[in-house]
N, C-alpha and C positions, 0 to 999 in steps of 0.2 A: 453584881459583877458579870452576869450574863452578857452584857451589852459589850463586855470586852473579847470576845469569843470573839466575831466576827475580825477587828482591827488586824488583831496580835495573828490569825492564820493569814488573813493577806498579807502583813509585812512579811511573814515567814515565807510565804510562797516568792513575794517581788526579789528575798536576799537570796534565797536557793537559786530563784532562775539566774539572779547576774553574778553568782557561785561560781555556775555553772560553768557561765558564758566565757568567767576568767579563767576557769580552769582549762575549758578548750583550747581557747587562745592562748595560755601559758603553754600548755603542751605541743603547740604548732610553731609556737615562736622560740621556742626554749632553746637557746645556744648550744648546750652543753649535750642535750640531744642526738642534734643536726651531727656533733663533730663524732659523738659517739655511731653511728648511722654511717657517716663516712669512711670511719677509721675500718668498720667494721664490714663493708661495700667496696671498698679499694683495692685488697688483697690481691697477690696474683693470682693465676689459673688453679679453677677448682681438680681436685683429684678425679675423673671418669671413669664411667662405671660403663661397661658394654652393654648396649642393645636400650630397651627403656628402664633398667634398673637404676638410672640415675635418679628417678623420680619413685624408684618401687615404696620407699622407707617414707611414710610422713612424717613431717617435721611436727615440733610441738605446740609450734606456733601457727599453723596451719590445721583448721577446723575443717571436721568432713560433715557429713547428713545436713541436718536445716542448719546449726552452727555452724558450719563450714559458709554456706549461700548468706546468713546473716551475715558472719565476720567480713564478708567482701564491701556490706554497703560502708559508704564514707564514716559516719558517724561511730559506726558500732563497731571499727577496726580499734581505735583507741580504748573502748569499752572494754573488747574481748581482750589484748594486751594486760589490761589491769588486772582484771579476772585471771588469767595464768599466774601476774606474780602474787596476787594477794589469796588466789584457791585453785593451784595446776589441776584438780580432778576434776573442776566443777566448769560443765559445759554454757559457754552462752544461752542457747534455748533456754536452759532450767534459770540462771540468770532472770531470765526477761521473765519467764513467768510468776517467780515469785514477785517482781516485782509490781506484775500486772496481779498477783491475787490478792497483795499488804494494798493493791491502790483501791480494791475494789473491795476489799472490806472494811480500812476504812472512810470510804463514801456513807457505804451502808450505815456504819455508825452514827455519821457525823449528819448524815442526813435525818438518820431517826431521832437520834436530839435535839437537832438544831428545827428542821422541819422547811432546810432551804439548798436552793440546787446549788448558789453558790458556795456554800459553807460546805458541801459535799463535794464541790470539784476541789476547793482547796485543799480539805483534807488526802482526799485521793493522790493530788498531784506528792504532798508531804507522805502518804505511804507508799508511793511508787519512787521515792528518795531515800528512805531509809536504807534500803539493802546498799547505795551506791555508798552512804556515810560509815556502813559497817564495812565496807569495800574495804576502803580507804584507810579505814584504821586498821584492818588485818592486814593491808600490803606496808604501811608503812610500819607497822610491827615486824610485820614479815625481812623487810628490805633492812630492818636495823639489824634483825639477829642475823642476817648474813653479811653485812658491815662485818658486824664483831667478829662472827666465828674464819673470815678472809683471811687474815692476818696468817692464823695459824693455822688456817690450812694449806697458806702457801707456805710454809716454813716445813710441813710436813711432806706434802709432794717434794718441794727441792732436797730432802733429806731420802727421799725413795729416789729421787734422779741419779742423786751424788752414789747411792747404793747400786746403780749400774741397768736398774730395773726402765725398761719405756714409758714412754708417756699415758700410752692407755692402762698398762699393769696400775699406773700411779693412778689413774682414774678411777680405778676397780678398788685398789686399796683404799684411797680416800671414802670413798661409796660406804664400804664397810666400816670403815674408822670414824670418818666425824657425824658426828649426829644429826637431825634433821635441822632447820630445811641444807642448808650447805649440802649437806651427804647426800639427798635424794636428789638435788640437783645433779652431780658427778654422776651418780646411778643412773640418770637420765639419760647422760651424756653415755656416757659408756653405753650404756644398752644399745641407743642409736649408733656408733660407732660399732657395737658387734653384729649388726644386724645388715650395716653393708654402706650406713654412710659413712662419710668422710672425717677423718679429726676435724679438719679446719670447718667445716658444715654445722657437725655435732658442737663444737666452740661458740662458733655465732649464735647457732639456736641457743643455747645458754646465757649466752650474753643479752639477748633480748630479755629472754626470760627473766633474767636478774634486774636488767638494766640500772648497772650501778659504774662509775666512772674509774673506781678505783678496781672492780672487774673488770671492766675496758683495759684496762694497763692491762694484766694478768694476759685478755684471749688476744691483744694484742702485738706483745710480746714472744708471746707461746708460736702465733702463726709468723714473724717475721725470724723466728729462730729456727722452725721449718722450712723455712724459704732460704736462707741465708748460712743457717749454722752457729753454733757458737755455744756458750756453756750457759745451759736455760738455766741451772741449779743457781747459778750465782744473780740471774737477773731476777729471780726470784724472789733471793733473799733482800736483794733490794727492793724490790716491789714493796715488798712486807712490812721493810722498816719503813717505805715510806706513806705506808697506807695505816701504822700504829701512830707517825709524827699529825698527821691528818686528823684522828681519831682524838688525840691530846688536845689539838689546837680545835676542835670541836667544843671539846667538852671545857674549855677554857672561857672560849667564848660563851657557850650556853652559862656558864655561870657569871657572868659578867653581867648580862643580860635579865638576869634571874629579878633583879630590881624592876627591874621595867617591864616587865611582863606581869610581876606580882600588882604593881603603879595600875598596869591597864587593865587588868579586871577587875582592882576596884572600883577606879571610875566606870567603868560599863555597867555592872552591877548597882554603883551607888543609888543612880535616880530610881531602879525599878523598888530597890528596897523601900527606900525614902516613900515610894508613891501606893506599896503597901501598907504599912506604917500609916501614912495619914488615911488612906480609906478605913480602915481598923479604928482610929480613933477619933476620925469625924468622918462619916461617910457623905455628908451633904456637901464638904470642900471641895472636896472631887471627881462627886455627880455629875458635874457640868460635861466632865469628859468623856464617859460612859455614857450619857442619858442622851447627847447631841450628835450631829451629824459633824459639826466643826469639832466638836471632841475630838470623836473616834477617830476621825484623819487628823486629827494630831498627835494621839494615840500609835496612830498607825505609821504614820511617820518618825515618831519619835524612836520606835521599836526598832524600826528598819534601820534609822543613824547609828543608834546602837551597836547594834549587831555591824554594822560598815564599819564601825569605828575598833571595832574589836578585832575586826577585822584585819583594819587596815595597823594598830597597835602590833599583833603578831607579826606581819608583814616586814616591822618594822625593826621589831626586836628577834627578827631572824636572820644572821649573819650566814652566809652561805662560806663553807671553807673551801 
């Protein structure tokens, strides 16, 4: 089964690079984005601060030392983005480099095994991916437990508003009151806000931060009621129910769905089992695959479909609400 090393890390490298590629391009083309970016870009005139203290306070979204000069180049502003929602302490530089140490140990490995340079760039390339796959799953971990805990924090703030208390008192109390991440968010906010920026500033940095649609409504809301006037307590409490009706018809759909999702990893899964299975119980049937050059690229191809098809099965079986 040696002779399948080589196939199964190239497909793995060919799926991660056009992963990759979709992912960029989803987040550059993503509508929902763009309007979020607008809503949040269009406000009217910011609050000024005399002299160069409009600029004294960094934002959190804004990297200083070698992080700061990284986050400017194109590629690595989306990067650093992700890294704030899915680990706000944790600096791009450090980022990059563990990335660059998982690549470079295992080369070493994969070289001292294998005893070739390609088998070594491949692995490399797959350990200088790992940290972005663990990204991914702490931000979207992340962004769901602030889903959840939205609701009722906006039910809390309007219940501090209706109590006669300001917007930033409510910021401070929320901070203290709901738990992490929601609450260090607020903390965030507020700190910035006592420190000499702006509500409506400290609100946008947050909203990037979070970047979640049903927050969009929330910073919103908050700055056109600043602007305008009117009783935030009660738009509030609309927000809430309408970001709880949101969360139902989520979770509605997700089990709807629940069939076809379970359908498509057993298909994806079926062949590789299946082709265990007969190597185990005749290893000479399926020699052919492993021992050849047309094998292994069909090997290699097969692996890569696979994986596209499972792909494309989630794709499928995810309804966006």
């Amino acid at each position: 089964m040696d002779g399948m090393f080589l196939p199964i890390l190239i497909a793995a490298i060919v799926v991660l690079l056009v992963f990759t590629l979709w992912q960029v391009a989803q987040s550059l083309m993503d509508p929902d984005k763009r309007k979020l970016k607008e809503r949040l870009s269009t406000e009217g005139p910011r609050t000024q601060i005399a002299g160069d203290g409009q600029r004294s306070i960094t934002m959190q979204t804004e990297a200083t030392g070698l992080s700061g000069k990284l986050s400017q180049l194109g590629p690595l502003k989306g990067i650093y983005r992700q890294i704030l929602q899915a680990y706000p302490d944790l600096s791009l530089a450090t980022f990059l480099i563990i990335c660059l140490i998982l690549a470079i140990v295992l080369f070493m490995v994969a070289f001292a095994l294998a005893g070739a340079l390609i088998v070594g760039g491949v692995a490399a390339v797959i350990g200088a991916y790992i940290p972005f796959i663990l990204m991914g799953r702490k931000r979207a971990t992340r962004q769901r437990l602030l889903a959840n805990q939205l609701p009722d924090g906006l039910d809390f703030l309007s219940r501090i508003l209706k109590a006669g208390h300001s917007l930033s008192t409510g910021l401070q109390m929320m901070s203290d009151e709901i738990p992490k991440p929601l609450g260090a968010e607020f903390r965030r906010a507020y700190d910035q806000h006592s420190l000499g920026m702006s509500m409506e500033d400290a609100l946008k940095d947050m909203a990037v931060r979070i970047e979640s649609t049903d927050f969009a409504f929330f910073v919103t809301a908050t700055l056109i009621q600043r602007q305008t006037g009117g009783d935030l307590s009660e738009v509030l409490n609309n927000i809430s129910g309408m970001v709880r009706q949101r969360m139902r018809l989520a979770q509605n759909v997700k089990a709807k769905t629940a069939e076809g999702r379970f359908t498509g990893y057993i298909l994806s899964a079926f062949p590789a089992v299946m082709f265990v299975i007969a190597s185990v119980l005749n290893p000479e049937y399926t020699s052919v695959l492993w021992k050849t050059n047309a094998g292994m690229a069909m090997l290699a191809v097969a692996f890569g479909l696979m994986l596209t098809g499972l792909f494309v099965i989630k794709k499928i079986t995810t309804v966006r609400v």
